[in-house]
C-alpha positions, 0 to 999 in steps of 0.5 A: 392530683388533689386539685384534679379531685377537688375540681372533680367533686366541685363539679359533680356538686355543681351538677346534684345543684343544678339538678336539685333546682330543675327538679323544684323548678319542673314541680312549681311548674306543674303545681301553677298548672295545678293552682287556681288564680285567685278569686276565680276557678282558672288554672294559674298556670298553662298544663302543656308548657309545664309537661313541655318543660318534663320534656326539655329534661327527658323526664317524658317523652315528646309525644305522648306515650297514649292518647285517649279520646282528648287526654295525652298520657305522659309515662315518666321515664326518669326519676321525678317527684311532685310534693314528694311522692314519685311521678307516674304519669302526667296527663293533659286533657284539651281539644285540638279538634272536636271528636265527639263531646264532653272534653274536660279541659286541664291536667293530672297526675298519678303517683306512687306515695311516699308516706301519707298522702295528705298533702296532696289531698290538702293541695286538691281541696285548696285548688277544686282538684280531685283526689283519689288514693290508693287507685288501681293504676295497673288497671286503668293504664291497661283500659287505655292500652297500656303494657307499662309494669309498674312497681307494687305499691300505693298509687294516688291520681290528683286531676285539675280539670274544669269539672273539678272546679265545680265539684 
């Protein structure tokens, strides 16, 4: 019976592990989408293959749960954390075919802070993303069709895109 326990707990210790690691793992993904490489105002990592591994984990869903002229609006669904505030949404903005103009190539997040939010604001500045806290994201998820109820608290967007390298 103790050694059934034991086996037991050392299995379920095994899984927090593991999923403590994917966790940390998911986030430096989608932090090298974030990145400059350096010396230059190109992303250090690829957005789609970050929010594909969101996706392998059942963090968002495989489609996106909106799409707005060239940005796909992934929802969280489970429980995920970036520098240490919740995640919201995760946005990705590319063209697959041409719609109109004015695309703005690269990826974003919202989240809801956890405490300051000075490092996320360190981490825009260090990679020409922008950064806005405290935004009305009930709002803004609402301009693009959204019905998703979302938890009151401070909201935060961090976007890596083109245009923020030249900002």
């Amino acid at each position: 019976m103790y050694k059934q326990i034991f086996l037991l707990l050392l299995l379920t210790a095994h899984a927090a592990l593991a999923s403590a690691y994917n966790d940390k793992e998911l986030e430096e993904g989608l932090k090298n989408a974030f990145r400059l490489k350096p010396g230059t105002t190109e992303r250090a990592g690829d957005s789609g293959k970050a929010i594909q591994a969101y996706m392998h984990e059942g963090i968002v869903n495989k489609r996106p749960n909106e799409r707005y002229d060239y940005t796909d609006y992934y929802h969280v669904k489970k429980q995920a954390s970036f520098m240490g505030h919740d995640l919201v949404v995760i946005e990705e903005e590319y063209m697959s075919k041409y719609m109109g103009c004015c695309v703005d190539p690269g990826a974003g997040i919202t989240v809801k802070l956890n405490g300051s939010p000075s490092n996320l604001a360190k981490f825009a500045e260090a990679n020409m993303c922008s950064f806005d806290d405290n935004v009305d994201i009930r709002s803004g998820l609402r301009g693009v069709g959204n019905k998703t109820t979302l938890r009151k608290g401070r909201y935060a967007t961090l976007s890596c895109r083109e245009n923020d390298t030249r900002r």
